[in-house]
GUBARO-242419 format. One line per field, with one value per atom (N, C-alpha, C): x, y, z; residue in three letters; residue number from 0. Coordinates in Angstrom, 3 decimals. Example, Ala and Ser with C-alpha at 12.3 -4.5 7.8 and 13.67 -1.06 7.14 Angstrom:
REM GUBARO-242419
c1 <- (13.190_12.300_13.200_12.850_13.670_12.900)
c2 <- (-5.690_-4.500_-3.300_-2.250_-1.060_0.030)
c3 <- (7.800_7.800_7.800_7.080_7.140_7.870)
type <- (ALA_ALA_ALA_SER_SER_SER)
seq <- (0_0_0_1_1_1)
REM end
This chain:
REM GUBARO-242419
c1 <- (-18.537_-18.104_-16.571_-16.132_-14.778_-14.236_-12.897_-12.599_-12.705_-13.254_-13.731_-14.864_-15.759_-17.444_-17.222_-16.792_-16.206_-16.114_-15.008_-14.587_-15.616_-16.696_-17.804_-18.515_-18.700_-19.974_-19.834_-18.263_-17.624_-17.939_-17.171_-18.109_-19.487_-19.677_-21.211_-21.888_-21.234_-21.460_-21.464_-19.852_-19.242_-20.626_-20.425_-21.966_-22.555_-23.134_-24.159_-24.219_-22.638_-21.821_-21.883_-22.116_-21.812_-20.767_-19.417_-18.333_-17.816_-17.571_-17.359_-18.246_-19.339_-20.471_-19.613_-18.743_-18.100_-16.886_-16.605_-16.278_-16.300_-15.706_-16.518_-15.536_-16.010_-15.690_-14.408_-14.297_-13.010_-11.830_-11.785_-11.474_-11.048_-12.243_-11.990_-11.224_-11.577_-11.073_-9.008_-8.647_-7.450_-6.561_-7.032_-6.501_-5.872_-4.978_-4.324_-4.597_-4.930_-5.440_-6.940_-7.230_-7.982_-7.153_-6.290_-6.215_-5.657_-5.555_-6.133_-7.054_-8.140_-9.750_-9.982_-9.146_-9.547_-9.675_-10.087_-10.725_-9.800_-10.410_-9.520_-9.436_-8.320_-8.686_-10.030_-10.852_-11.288_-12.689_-12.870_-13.688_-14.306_-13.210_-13.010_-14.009_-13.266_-14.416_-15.680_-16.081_-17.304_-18.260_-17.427_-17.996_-18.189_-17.457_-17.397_-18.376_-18.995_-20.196_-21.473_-21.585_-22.537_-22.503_-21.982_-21.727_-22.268_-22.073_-22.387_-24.068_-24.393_-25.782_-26.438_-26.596_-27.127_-26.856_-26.042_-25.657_-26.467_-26.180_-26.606_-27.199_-28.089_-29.164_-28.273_-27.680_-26.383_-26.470_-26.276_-26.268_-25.000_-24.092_-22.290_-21.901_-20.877_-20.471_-19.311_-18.703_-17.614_-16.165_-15.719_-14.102_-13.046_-12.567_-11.583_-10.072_-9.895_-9.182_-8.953_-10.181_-10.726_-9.841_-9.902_-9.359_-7.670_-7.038_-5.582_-5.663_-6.880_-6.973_-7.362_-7.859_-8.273_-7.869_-6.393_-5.207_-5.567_-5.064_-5.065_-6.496_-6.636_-7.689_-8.258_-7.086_-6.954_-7.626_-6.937_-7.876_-9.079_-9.505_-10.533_-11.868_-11.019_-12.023_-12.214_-11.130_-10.911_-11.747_-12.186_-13.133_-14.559_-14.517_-15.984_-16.512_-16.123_-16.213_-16.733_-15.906_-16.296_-17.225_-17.771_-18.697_-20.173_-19.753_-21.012_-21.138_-19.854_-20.171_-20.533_-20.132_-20.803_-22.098_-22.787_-24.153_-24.735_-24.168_-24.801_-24.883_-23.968_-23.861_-24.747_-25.235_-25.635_-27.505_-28.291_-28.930_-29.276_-28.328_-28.827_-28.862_-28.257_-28.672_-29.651_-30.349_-31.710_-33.038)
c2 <- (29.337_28.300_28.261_27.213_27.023_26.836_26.576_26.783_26.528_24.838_24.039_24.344_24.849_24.765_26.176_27.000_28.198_27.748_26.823_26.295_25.389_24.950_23.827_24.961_26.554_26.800_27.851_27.975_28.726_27.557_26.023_25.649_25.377_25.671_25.179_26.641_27.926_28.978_28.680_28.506_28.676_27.186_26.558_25.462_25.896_27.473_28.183_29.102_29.150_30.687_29.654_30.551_30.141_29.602_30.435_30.602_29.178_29.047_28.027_27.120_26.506_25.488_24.186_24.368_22.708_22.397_23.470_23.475_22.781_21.438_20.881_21.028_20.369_20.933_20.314_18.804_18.357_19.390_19.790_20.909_22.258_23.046_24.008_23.595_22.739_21.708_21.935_21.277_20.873_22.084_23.217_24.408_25.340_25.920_26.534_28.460_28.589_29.489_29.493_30.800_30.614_30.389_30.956_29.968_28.874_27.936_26.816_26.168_26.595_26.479_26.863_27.734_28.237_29.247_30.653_31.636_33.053_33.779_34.868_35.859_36.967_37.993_38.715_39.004_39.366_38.702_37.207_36.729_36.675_36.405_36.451_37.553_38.738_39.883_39.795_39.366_39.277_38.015_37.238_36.099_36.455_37.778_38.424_38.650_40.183_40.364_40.143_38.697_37.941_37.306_36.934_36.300_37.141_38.617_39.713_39.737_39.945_40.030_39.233_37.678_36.293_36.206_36.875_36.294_37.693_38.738_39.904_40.487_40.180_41.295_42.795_42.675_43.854_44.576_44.301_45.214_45.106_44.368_44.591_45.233_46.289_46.842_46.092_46.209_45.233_46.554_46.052_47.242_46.473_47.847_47.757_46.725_46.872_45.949_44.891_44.364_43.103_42.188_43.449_42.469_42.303_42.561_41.908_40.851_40.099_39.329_37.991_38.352_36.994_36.290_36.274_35.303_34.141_33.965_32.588_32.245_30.930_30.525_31.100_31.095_31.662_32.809_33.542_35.111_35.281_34.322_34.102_34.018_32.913_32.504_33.544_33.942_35.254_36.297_36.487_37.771_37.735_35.834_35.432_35.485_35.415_35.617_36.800_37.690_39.345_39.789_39.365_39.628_39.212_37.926_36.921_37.771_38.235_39.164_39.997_40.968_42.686_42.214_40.882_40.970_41.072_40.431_39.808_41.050_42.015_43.103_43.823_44.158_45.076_44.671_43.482_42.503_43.003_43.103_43.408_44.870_45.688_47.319_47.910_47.351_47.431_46.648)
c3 <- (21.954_21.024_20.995_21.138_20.895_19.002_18.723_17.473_16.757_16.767_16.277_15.830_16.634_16.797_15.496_15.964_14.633_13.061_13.040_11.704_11.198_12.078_11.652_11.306_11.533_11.213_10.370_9.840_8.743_7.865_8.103_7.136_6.616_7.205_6.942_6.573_6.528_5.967_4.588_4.222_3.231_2.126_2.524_1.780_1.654_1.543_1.427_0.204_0.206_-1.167_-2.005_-3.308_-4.690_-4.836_-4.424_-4.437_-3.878_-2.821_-1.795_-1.685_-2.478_-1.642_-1.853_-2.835_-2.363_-1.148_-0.736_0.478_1.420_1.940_3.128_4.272_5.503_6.742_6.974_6.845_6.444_5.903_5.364_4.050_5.143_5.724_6.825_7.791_8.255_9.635_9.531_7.725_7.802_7.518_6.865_6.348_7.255_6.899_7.551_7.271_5.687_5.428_4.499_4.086_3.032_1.900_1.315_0.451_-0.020_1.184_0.966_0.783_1.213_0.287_-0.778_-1.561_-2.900_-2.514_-1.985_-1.550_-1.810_-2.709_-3.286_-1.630_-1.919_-0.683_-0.979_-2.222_-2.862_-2.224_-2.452_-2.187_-1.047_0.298_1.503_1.982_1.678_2.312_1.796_0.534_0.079_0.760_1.314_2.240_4.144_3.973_5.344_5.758_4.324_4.398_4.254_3.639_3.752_4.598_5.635_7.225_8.061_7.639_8.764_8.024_7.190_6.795_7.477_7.013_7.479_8.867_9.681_10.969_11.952_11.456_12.292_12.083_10.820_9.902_9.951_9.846_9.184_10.420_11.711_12.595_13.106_12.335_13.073_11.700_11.391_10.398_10.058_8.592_8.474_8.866_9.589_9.891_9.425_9.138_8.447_8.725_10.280_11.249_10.257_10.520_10.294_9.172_7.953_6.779_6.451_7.554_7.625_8.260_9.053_9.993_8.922_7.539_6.773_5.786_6.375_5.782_6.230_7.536_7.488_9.116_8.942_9.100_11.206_12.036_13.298_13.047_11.870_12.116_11.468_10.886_10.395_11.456_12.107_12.930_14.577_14.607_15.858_15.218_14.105_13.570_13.406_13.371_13.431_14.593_15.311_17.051_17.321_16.588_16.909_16.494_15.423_14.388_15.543_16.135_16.508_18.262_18.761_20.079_19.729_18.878_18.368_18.454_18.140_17.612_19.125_19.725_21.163_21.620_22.004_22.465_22.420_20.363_20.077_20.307_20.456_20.827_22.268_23.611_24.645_24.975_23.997_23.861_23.658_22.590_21.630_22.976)
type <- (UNK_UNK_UNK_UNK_UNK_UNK_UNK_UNK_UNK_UNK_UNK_UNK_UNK_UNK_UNK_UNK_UNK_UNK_UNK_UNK_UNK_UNK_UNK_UNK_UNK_UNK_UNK_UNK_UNK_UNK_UNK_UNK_UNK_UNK_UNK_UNK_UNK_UNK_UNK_UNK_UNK_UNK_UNK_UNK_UNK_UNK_UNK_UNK_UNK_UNK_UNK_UNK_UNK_UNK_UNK_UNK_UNK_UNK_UNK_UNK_UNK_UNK_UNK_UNK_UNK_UNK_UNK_UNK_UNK_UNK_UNK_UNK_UNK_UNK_UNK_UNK_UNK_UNK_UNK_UNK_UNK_UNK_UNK_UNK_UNK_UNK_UNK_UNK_UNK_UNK_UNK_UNK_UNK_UNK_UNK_UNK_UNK_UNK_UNK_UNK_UNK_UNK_UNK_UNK_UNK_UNK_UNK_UNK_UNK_UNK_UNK_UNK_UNK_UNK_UNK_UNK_UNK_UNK_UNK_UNK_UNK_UNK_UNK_UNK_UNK_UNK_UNK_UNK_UNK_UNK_UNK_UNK_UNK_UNK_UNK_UNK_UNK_UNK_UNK_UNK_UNK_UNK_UNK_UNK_UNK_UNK_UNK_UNK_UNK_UNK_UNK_UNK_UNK_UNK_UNK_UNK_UNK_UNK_UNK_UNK_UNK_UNK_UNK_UNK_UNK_UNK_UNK_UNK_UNK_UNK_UNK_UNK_UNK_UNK_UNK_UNK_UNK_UNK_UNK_UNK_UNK_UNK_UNK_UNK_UNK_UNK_UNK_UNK_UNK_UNK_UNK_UNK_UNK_UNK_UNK_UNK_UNK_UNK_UNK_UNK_UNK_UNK_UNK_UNK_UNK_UNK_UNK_UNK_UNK_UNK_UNK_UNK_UNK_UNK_UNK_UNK_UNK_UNK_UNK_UNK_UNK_UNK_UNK_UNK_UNK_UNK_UNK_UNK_UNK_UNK_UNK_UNK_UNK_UNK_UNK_UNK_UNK_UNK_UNK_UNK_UNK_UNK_UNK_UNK_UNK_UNK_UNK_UNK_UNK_UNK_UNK_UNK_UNK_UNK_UNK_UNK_UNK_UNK_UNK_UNK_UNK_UNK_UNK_UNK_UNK_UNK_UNK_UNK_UNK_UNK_UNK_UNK_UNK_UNK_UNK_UNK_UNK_UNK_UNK_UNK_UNK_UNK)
seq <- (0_0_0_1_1_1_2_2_2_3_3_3_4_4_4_5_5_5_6_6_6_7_7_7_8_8_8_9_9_9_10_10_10_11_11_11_12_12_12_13_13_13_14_14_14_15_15_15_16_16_16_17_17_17_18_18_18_19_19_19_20_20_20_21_21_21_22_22_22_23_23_23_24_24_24_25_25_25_26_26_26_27_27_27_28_28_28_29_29_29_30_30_30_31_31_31_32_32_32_33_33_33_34_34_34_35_35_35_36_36_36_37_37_37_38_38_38_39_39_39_40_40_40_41_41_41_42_42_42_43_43_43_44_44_44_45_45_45_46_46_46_47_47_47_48_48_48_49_49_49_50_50_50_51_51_51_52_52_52_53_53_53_54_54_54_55_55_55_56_56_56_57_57_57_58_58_58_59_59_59_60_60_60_61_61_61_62_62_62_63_63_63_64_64_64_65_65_65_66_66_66_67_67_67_68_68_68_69_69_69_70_70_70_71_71_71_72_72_72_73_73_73_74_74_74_75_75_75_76_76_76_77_77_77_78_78_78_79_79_79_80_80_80_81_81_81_82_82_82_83_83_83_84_84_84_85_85_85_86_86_86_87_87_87_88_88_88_89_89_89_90_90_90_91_91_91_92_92_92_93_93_93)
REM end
């Protein structure tokens, strides 16, 4: 998936959280960070790990790396990537 295809399916995550369901993709699309969506640092990781739940049945762990990377929306989306290869990886191991 390219970056786009990323930020369409962060949004379309984020339509899912309490937190974020008014969120729309427009919205992801134009942002530069999270918070420009509204999105605490706080919140962010708590939307991490419900990404890693729903996306990998918890078989990618959340690292630590990770959460200097979810400022702004590039590293956002460079972590969703990782999250979505760890799975693939861990998928043709098993």
């Amino acid at each position: 998936m390219d970056t786009d295809d990323y930020r369409r399916t962060f949004a379309e995550f984020l339509a899912t959280q309490p937190v974020t369901s008014d969120v729309t993709y427009e919205q992801v699309a134009e942002a530069r960070t999270r918070e420009d969506l509204g999105i605490s640092s706080l919140n962010m990781i708590q939307l991490l790990v419900n990404y890693i739940e729903e996306r990998t049945n918890n078989t990618v762990t959340l690292r630590p790396e990770w959460v200097s990377r979810l400022t702004d929306m590039d590293g956002i989306v460079a972590v969703l990537r990782e999250i979505d290869a760890s799975s693939l990886a861990e998928a043709r191991t098993t």
